[in-house]
C-alpha positions, -999 to +999 in steps of 0.1 A: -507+309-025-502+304+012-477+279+028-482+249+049-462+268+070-485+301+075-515+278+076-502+258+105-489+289+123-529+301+120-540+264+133-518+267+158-533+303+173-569+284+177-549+257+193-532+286+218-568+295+225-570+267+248-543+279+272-565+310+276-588+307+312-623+319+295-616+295+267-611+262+290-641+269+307-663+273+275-648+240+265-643+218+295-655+186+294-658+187+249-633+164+237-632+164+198-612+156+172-614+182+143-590+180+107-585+207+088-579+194+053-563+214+030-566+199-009-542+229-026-514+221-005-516+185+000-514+186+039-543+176+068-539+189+104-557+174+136-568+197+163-576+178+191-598+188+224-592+171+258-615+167+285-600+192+304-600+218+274-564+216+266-552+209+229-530+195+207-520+201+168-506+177+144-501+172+110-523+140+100-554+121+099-579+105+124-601+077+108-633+090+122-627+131+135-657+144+151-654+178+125-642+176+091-631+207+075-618+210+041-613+246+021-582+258+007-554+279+023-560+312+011-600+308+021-588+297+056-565+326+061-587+347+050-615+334+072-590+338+099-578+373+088-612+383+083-616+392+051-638+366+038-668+354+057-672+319+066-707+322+060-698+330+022-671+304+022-697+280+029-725+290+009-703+289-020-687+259-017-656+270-007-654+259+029-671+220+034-678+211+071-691+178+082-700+176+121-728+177+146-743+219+146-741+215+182-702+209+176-702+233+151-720+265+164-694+264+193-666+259+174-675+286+154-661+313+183-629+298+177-625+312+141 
């Protein structure tokens, strides 16, 4: 099983995508709150998007994120390693995401 400590490092590299020029173009002016739960190791993380693109990680909750994900760690990393679709993490239950498609299919390049 993965640690909290490899999934936040993971989290963290989508968060690092921000400081990348192509990235806070794509993204100005999309603030959102998205939390990553993870159920198998007890922990929730916040990524959060500014106006300006930039973002922050933190373990935690928000009452009301704009994207909720919840799947556990070794589905994430593996999403993020790619060797498991997200398409099939979803389709099987494995991966649940609540959020506007809109919000979604853009965040989706992130992965």
């Amino acid at each position: 099983m993965p640690t909290k400590e490899q999934v936040f490092e993971s989290l963290d590299g989508i968060r690092k995508k921000f400081d990348e020029t192509d990235m806070k173009e794509k993204f100005k002016g999309f603030k959102r709150d998205m939390q990553f739960k993870f159920p198998d190791l007890n922990v929730t993380y916040v990524l959060s998007i500014t106006e300006d693109a930039s973002a922050t990680l933190k373990e935690g909750t928000v009452e009301k994120p704009n994207i909720a994900v919840e799947m556990d760690s070794a589905t994430f990393l593996g999403i993020r390693n790619k060797t498991i679709s997200g398409t099939q993490a979803y389709m099987s239950g494995k991966l649940k995401v609540k959020g506007a498609m809109p919000d979604l299919l853009k965040l989706q390049r992130l992965m």
